[in-house]
Backbone as a ProteinNet text record, in pm:
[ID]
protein_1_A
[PRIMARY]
XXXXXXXXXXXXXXXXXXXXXXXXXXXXXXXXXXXXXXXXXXXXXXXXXXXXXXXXXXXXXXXXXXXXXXXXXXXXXXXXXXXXXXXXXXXXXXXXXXXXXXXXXXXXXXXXXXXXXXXXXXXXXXXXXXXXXXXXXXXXXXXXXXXXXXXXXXXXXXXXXXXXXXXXXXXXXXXXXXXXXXXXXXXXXXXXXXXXXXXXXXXXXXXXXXXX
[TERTIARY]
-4750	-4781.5	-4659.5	-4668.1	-4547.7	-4469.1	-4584	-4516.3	-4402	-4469.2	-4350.6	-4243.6	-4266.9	-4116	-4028.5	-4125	-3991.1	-3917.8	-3964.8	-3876.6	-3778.7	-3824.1	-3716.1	-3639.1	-3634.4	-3531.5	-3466.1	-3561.9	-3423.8	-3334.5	-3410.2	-3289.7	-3168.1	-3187.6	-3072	-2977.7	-3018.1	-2920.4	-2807	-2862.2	-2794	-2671	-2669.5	-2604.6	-2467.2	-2508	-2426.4	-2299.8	-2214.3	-2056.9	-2086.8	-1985.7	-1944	-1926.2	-1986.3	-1943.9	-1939.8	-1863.6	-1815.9	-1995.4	-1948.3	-2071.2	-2139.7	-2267.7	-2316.2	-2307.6	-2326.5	-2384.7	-2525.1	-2548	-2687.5	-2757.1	-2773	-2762.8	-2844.4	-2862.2	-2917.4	-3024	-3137.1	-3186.6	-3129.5	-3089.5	-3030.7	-2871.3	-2834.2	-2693.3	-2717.7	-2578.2	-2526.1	-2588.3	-2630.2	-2599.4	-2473.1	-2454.1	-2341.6	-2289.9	-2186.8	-2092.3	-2180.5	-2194.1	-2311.2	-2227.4	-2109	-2055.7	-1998.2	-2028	-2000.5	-2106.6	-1992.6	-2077.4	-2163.5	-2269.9	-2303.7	-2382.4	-2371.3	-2450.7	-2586.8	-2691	-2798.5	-2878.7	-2967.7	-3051.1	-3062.6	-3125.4	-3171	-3039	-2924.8	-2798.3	-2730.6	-2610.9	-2516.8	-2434.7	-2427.7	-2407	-2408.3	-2481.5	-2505.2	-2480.8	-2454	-2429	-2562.9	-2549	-2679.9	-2731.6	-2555.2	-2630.9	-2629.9	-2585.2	-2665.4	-2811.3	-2856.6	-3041.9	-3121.2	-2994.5	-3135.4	-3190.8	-3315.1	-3410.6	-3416.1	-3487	-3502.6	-3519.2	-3656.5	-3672.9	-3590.6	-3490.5	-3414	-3406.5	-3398.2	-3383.2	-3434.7	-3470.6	-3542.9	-3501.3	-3394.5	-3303.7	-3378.4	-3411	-3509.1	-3404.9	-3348.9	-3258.6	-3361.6	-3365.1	-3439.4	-3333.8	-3452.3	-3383	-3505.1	-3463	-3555.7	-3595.8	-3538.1	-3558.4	-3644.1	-3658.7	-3708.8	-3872.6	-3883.1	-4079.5	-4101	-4059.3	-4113	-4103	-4059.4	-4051.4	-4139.4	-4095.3	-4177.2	-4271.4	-4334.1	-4432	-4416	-4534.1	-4511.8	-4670.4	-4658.7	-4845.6	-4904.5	-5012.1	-5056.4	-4989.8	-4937	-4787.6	-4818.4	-4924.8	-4858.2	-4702.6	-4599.3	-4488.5	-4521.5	-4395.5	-4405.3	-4392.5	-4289.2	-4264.1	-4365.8	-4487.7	-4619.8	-4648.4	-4587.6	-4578	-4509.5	-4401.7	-4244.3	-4296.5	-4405.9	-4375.7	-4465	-4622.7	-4691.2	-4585	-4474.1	-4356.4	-4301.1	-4257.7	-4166.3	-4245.6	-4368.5	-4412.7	-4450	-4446.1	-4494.8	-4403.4	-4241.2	-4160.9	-4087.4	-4137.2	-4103.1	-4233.1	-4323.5	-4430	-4374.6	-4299.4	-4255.9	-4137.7	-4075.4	-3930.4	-3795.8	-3833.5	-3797.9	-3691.2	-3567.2	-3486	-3590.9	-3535.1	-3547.7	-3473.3	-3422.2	-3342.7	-3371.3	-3387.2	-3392.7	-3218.1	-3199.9	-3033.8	-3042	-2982.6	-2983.5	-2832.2	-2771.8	-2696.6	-2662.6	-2744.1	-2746	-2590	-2458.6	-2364.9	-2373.6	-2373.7	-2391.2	-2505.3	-2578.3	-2648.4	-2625.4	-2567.5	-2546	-2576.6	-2568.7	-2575.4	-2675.7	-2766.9	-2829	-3022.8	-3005.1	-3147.2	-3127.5	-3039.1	-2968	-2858.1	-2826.5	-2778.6	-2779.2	-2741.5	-2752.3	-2813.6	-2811.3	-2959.1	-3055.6	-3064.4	-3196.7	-3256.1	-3176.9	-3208.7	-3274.6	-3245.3	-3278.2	-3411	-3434.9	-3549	-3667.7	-3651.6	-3689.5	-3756.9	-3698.5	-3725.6	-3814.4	-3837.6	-3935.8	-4097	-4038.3	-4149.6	-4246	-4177.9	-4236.5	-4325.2	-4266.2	-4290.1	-4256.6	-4104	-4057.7	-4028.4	-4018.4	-4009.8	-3856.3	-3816.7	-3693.5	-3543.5	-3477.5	-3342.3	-3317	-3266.1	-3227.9	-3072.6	-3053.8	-2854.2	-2803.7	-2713.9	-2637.3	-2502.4	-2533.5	-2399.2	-2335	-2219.2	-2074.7	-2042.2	-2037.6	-1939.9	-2052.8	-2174.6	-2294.2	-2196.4	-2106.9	-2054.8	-2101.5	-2246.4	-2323.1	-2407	-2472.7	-2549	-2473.1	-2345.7	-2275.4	-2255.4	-2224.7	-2253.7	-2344.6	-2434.5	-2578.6	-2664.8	-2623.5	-2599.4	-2765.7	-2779	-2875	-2905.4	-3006.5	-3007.6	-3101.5	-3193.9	-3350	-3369.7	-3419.3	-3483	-3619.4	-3698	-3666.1	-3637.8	-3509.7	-3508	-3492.3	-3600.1	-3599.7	-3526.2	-3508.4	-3422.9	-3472.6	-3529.2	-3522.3	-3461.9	-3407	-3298.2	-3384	-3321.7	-3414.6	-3345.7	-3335.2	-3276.5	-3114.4	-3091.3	-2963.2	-2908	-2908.8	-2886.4	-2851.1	-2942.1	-2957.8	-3078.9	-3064.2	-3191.7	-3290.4	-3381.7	-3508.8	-3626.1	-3574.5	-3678.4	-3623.5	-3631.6	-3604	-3662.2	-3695	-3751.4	-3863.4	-3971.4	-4070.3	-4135.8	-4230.6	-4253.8	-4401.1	-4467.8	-4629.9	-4609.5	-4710.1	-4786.1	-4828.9	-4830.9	-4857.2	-4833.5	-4693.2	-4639.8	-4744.9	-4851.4	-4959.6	-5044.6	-5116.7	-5201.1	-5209	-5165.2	-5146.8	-5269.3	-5403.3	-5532.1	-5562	-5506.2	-5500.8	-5432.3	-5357.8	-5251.7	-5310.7	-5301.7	-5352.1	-5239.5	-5095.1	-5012.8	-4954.7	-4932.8	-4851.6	-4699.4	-4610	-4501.2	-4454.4	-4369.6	-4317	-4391.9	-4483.5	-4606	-4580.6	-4664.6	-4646.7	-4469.7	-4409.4	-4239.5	-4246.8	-4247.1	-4240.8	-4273.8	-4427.4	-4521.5	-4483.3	-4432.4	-4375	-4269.1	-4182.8	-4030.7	-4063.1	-4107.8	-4157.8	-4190.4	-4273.5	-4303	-4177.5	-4096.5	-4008.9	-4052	-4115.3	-4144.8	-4060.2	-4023	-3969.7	-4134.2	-4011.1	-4148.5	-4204.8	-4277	-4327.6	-4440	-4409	-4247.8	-4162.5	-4001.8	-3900.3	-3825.9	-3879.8	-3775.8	-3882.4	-3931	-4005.8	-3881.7	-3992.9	-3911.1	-3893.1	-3768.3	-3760.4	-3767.9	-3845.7	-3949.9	-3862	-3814.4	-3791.7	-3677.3	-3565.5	-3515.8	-3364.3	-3239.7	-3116.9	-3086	-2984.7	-2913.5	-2808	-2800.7	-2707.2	-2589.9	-2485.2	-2333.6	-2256.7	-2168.3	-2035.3	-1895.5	-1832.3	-1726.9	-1608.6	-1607.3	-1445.3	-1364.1	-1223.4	-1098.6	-1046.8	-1056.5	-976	-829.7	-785.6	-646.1	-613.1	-426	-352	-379
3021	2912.6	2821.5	2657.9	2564.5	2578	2672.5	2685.5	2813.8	2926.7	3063.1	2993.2	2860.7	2839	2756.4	2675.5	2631.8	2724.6	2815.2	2893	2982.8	2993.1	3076.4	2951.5	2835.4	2714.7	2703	2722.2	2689.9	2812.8	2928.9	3080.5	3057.5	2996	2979	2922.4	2781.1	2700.7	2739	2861.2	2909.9	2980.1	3045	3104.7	3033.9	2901.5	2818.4	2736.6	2796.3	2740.4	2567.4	2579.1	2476.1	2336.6	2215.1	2130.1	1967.6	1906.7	1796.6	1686.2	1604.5	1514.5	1426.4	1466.9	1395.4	1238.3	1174.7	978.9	1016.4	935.1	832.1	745.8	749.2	664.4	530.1	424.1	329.6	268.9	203	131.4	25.6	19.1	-132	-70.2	82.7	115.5	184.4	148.1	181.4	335.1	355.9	481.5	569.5	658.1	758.1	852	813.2	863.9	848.5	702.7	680.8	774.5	825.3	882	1000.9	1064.9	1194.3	1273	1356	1434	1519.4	1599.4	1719.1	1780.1	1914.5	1988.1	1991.5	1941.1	1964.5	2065.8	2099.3	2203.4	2144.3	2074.8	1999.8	2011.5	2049.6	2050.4	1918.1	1928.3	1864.2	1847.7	1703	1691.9	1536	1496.7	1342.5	1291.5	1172.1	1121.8	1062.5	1046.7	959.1	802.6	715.1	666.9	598	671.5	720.3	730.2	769.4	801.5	704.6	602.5	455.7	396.6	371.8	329.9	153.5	70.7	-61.8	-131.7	-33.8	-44.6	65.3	149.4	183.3	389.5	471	595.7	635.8	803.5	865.7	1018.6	1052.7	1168.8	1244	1353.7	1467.8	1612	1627	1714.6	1883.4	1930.8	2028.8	2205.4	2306.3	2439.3	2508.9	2635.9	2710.3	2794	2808.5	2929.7	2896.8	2760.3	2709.5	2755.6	2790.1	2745.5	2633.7	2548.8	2407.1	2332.8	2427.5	2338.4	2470.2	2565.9	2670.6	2748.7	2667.9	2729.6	2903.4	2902	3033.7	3056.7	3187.6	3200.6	3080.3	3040.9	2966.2	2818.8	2741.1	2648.1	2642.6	2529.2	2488.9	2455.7	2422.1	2374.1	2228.9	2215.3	2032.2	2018.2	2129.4	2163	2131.5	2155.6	2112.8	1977.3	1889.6	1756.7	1673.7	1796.3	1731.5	1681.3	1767.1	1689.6	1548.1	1547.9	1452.2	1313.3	1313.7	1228.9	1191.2	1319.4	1251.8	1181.5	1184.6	1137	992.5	977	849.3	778.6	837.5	716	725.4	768.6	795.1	581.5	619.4	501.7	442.1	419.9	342.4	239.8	313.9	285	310.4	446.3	473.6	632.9	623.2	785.2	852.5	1011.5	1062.2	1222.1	1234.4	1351	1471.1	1595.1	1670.3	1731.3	1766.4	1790.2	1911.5	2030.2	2139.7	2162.4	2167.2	2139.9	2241.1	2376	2482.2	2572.2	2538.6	2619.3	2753.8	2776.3	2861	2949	2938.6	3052.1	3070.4	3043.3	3053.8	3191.2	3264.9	3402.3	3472.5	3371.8	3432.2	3341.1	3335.9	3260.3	3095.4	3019	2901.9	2892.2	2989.5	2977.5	2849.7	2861.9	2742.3	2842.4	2914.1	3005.9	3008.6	3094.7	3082.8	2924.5	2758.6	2651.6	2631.7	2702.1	2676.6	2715.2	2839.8	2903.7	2896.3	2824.1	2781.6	2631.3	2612.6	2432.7	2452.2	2568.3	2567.3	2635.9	2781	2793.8	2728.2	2644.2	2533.9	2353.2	2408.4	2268	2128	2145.3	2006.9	1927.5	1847.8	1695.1	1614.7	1562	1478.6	1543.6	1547	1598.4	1702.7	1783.7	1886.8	1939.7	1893.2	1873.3	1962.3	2027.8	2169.9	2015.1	2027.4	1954.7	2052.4	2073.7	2145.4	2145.4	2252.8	2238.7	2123.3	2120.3	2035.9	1887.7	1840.6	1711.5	1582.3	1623.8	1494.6	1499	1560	1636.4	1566.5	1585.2	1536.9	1373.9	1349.4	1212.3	1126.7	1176.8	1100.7	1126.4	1258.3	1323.6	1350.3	1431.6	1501	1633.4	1638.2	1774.2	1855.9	1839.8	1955.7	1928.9	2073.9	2070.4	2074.2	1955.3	1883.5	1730.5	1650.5	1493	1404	1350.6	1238.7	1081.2	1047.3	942.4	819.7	757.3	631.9	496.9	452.2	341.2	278.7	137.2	15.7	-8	-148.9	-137.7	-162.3	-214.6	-243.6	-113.1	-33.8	67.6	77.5	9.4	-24.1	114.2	170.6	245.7	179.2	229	184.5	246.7	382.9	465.7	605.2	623.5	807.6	887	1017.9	1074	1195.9	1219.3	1266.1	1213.9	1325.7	1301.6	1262.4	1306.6	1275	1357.5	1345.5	1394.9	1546.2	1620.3	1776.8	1850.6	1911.4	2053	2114.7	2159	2264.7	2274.1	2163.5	2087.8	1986.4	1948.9	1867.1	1720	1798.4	1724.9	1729	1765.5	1699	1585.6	1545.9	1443.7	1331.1	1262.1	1126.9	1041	1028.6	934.7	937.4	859.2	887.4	830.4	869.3	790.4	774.9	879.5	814.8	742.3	824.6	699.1	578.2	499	400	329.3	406.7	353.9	326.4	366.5	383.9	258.2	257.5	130.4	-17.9	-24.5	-156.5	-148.2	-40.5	-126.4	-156.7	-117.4	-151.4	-286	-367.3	-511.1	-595.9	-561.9	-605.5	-622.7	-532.3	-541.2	-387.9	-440	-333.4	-244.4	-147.7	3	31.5	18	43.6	153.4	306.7	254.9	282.3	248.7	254.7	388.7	443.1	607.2	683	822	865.7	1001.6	1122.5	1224.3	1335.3	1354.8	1454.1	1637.1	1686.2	1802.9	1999.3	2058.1	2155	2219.1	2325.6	2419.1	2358.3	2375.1	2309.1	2346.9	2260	2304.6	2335.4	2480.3	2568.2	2536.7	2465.6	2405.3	2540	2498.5	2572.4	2479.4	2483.2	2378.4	2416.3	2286.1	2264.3	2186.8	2299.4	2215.4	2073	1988	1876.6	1871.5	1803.2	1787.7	1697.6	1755.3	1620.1	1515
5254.9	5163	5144.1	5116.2	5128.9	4972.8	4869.9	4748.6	4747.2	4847.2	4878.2	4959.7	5076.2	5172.4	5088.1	4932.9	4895	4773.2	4753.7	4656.3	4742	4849.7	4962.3	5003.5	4996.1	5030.5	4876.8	4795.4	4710.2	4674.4	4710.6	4687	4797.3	4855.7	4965.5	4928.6	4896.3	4825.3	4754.1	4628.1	4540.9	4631.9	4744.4	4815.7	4919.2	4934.1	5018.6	4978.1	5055.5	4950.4	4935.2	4844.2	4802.3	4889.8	4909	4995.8	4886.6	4936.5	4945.1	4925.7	4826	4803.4	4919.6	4941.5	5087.4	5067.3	5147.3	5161.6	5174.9	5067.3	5077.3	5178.1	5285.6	5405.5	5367.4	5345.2	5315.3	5409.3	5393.8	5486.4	5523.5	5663.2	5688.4	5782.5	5733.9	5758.7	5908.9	5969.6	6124.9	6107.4	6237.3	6347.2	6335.6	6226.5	6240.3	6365.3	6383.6	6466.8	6577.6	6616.2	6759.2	6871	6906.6	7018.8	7039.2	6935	6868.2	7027.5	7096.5	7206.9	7156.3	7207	7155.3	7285.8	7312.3	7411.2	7354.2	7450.2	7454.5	7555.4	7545.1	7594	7650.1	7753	7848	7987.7	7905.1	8048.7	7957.3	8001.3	7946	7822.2	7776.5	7698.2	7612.6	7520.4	7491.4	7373.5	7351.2	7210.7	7165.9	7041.1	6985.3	7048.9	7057.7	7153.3	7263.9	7349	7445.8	7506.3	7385.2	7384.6	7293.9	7269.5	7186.6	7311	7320.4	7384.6	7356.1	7410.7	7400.1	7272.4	7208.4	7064.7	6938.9	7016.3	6890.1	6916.6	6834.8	6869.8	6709.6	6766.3	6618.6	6647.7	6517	6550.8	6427.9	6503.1	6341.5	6313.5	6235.7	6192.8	6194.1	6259.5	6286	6275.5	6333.6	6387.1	6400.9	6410	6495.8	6388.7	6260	6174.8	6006.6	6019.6	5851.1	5900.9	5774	5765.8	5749.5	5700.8	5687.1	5851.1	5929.2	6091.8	6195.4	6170	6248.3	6185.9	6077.1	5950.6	5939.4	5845.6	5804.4	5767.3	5692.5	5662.3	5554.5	5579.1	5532.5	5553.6	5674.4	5664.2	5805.6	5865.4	6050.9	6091.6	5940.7	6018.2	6102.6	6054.3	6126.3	6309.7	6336.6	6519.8	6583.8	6524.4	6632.1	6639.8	6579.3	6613.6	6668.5	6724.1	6789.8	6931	6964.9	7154.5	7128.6	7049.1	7038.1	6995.1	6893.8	6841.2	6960.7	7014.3	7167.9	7262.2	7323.9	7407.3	7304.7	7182.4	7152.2	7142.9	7097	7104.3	7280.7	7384.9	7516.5	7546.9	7484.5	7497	7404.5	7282.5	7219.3	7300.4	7359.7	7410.7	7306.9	7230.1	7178.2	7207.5	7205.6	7210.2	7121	7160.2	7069.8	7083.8	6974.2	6926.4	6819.9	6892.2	6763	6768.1	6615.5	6631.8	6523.9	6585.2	6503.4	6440.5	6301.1	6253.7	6165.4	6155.9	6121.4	6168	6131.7	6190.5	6128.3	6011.1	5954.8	6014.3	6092.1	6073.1	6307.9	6340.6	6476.6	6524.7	6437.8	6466.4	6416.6	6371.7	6310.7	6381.6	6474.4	6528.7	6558.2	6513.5	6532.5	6673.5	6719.9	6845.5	6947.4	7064.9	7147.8	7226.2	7288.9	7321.6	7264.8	7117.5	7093.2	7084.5	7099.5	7103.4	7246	7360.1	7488.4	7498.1	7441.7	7428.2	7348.4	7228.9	7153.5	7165.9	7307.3	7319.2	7430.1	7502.2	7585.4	7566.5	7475.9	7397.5	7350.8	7279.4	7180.8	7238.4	7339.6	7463.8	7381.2	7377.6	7271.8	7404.7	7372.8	7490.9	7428.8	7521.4	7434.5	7453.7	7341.3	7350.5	7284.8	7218.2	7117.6	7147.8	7020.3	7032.3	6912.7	6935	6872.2	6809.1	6680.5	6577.9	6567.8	6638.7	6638.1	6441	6369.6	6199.8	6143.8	6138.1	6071.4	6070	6142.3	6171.4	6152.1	6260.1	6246.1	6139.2	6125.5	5970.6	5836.2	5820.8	5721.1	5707.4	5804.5	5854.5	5802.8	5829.7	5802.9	5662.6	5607.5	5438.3	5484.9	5625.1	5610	5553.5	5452.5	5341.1	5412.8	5482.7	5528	5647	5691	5802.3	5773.8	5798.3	5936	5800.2	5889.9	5773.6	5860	5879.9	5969.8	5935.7	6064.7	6049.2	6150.2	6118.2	6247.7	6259.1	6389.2	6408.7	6418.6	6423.2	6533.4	6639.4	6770.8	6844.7	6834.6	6719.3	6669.1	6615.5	6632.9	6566.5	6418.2	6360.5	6184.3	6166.3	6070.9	5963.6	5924.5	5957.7	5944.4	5881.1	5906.1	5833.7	5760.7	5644.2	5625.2	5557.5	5575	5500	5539.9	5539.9	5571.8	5734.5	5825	5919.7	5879	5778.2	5759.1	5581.4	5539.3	5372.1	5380.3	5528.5	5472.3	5580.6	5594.3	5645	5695.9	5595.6	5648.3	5742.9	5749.4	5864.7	5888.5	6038.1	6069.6	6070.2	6045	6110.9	5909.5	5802.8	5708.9	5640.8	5735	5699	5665.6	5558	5532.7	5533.3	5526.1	5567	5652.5	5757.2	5883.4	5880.5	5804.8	5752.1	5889.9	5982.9	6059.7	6187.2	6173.6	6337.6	6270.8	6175.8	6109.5	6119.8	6096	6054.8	6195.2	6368.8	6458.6	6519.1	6476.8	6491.5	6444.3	6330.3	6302.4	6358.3	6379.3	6439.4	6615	6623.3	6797.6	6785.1	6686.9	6653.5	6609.4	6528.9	6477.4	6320.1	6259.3	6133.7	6032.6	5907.8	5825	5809.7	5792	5749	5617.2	5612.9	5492.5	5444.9	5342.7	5323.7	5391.1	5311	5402.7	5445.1	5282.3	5242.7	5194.7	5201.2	5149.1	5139.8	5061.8	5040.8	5147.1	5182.7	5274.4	5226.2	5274.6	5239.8	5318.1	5291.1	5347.7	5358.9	5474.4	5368.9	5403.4	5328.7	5354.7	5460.4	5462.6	5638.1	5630.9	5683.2	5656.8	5737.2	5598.2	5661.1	5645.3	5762.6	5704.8	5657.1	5535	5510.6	5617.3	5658.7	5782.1	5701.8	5677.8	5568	5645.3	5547.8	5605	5646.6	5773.6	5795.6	5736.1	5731	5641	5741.5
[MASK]
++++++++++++++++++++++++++++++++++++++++++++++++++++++++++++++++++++++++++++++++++++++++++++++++++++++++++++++++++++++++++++++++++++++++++++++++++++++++++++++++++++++++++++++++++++++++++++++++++++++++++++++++++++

């Protein structure tokens, strides 16, 4: 049930050290750390962007271990909409990125293995990129898996927040926030809306001390 995965997201919380106040990312604001490398499953290794497309790129802060992405009882999880997303912004002319930012739990099902494996299982399409110390994650003051983010071709924000109105089933969804957000920026139109609420469990940082 999405009422048991969020009381197990917020028992977590209580558990996760101490970090440094995230950014607000604004609509309208740059592409964080557009060149920031990261190994992807796919072989290699790529920056964000790298993978903007004609009309822009759409990076979903994901992992392999939340219920709100690999559901749970009573909970389809959002993952079953990752390849249908990729093949639409692949027809959009749109990148697209899932980025697992989970350092903290590397050892714990967040791996860059269990990411390899996890990306074929699942038949995800696209990219899926391991954020070295939640780097890029911090960056962008992404809080949940899954928190979507979409550019335009300028690499301006365009969209954040939610992927659709219900985790549980997919074929109950009555808002399509990001198809819609997707759909106007391919035209050259703002999304509307622009920000909705992003839904699911934190992303397990680990704090990296700053150098002098």
């Amino acid at each position: 049930m999405l009422l048991k995965s969020v009381l197990v997201s917020l028992a977590t919380v209580v558990l996760l050290p101490a970090h440094e106040a995230l950014p607000d990312l604004a609509i309208g604001s740059a592409l964080p750390m557009p060149e920031q490398s990261m190994k992807d499953v796919v072989g290699g290794e790529a920056s964000l962007k790298s993978l903007v497309g004609e009309n822009g790129v759409l990076v979903i802060f994901s992992c392999n271990t939340c219920p709100f992405v690999v559901g749970s009882e009573g909970s389809a999880g959002w993952e079953g909409r990752y390849p249908e997303l990729g093949t639409l912004c692949a027809k959009s002319g749109i990148g697209f990125a899932l980025v697992n930012s989970n350092a903290a739990k590397r050892d714990n099902g967040d791996s860059y293995t269990d990411m390899q494996k996890h990306y074929k299982e699942q038949n995800y399409v696209g990219h899926y990129l391991l954020d070295e110390n939640n780097a890029v994650a911090d960056a962008f003051g992404a809080r949940t898996t899954p928190h979507v983010f979409l550019f335009n071709k300028s690499m301006e924000l365009v969209y954040k927040g939610a992927i659709d109105d219900n985790v549980d089933d997919a074929k109950a969804v009555t808002k399509h926030y990001l198809k819609d957000a997707i759909a106007a920026t391919v035209i050259g139109k703002p999304a509307d809306p622009a920000t909705t609420k992003n839904l699911g469990c934190s992303i397990k940082r680990v704090v990296v001390p700053h150098k002098d």
